[in-house]
C-alpha positions, -999 to 999 in steps of 0.1 A, spaced: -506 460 119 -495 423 124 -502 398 95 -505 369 75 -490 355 42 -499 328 18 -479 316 -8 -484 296 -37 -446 292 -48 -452 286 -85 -435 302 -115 -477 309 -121 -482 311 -86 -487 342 -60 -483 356 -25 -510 370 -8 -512 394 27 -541 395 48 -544 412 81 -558 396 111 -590 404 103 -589 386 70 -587 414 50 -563 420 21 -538 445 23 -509 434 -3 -505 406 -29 -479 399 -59 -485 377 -91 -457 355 -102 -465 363 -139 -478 401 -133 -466 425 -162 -457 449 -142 -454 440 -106 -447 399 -112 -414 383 -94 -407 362 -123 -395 374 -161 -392 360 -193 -356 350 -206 -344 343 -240 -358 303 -240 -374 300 -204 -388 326 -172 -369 333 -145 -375 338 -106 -363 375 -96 -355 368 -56 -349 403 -49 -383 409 -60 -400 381 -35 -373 395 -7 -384 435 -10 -424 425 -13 -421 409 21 -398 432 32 -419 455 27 -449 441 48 -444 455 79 -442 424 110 -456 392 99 -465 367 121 -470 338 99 -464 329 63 -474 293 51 -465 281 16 -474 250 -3 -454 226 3 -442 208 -32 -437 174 -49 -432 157 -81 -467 144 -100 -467 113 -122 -457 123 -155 -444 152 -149 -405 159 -166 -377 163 -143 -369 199 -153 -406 208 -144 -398 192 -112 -365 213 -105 -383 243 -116 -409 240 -86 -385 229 -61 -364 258 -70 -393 283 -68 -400 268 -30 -368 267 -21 -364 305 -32 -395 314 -7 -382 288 21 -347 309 21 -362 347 19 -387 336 45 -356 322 66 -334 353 57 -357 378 71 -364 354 104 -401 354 94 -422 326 111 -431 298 83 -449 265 83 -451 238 46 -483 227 39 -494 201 18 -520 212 -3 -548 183 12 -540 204 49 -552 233 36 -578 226 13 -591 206 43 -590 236 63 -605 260 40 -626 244 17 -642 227 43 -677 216 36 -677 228 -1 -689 205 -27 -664 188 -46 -677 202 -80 -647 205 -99 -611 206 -94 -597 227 -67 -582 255 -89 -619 264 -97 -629 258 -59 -599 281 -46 -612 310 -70 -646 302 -57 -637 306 -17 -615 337 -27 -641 356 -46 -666 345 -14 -640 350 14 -617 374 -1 -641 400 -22 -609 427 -26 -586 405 -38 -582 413 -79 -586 380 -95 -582 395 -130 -564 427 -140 -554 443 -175 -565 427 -203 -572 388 -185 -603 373 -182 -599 339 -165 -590 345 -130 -554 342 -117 -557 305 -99 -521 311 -84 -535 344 -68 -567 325 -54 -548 297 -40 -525 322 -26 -557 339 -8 -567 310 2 -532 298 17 -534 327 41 -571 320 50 -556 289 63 -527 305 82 -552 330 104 -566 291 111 -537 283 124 -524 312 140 -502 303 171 -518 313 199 -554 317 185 -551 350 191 -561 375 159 
């Protein structure tokens, strides 16, 4: 079975599978306990990229990731900013390693592309948890002991939604 990936590559982000029919077959949590690809240190967490190469390993054939392409916000410190570029560049360089087809997106290309026509009621965290609870029913939003959905997970869902959009070929 041929599919799609999404990734959110945040140390709170996520990576999400769906087959071409939009359906979710795998997904990993940055921050999961127990299945997460990034641990707590002594002062800070760290990216495990063994953990981000055997999940997509694992997949079976992929025909397209996309991930979230990354920049620096105003305000925001200079180690923050390493820390995300690192996490990217971690996900660029599995994605390369394991010859899978990739495209970075800026967020506004695919917010465009799946949020569509929604209503602008709130920031787009809230509307990505919205669209993946709609579009993406099976996708676990919340497990254990949380109760505020994972936003990492949701934009992750909705980062693939937005890669069977732009599937080469326009075949699913």
């Amino acid at each position: 079975m041929s599919l799609v990936v999404g990734i959110d590559p945040g140390k709170t982000g996520a990576a999400v599978a769906l087959g071409l029919d939009g359906t979710p077959i795998e997904w990993i949590a940055a921050d999961h306990p127990a299945e997460g690809y990034v641990v707590k240190g002594h002062k800070k967490r760290h990216y495990v990229p063994s953990c981000m190469a055997m999940w997509l390993a694992d997949l079976g054939p992929i025909r397209l990731a996309v991930i979230e392409k990354q920049q620096a916000m105003p305000m925001e410190g200079r180690s923050s900013v390493l820390t995300n570029g690192f996490g990217f560049g971690l996900w660029v360089g599995v994605l390369a390693a394991l010859k899978i087809p990739y495209q970075v997106v800026p967020p506004a290309t695919w917010t465009r592309s799946v949020f569509g026509g929604t209503p602008r009621k709130g920031e787009r965290k809230a509307r990505a948890i919205v669209t993946a609870r709609a579009r993406l029913p099976d996708l676990p939003l919340i497990w254990g002991r949380k109760t505020k959905p994972h936003d990492g997970l949701a934009d992750a869902g909705c980062i693939a939604l937005h890669a069977l959009d732009i599937l080469p070929g326009g075949d699913k």
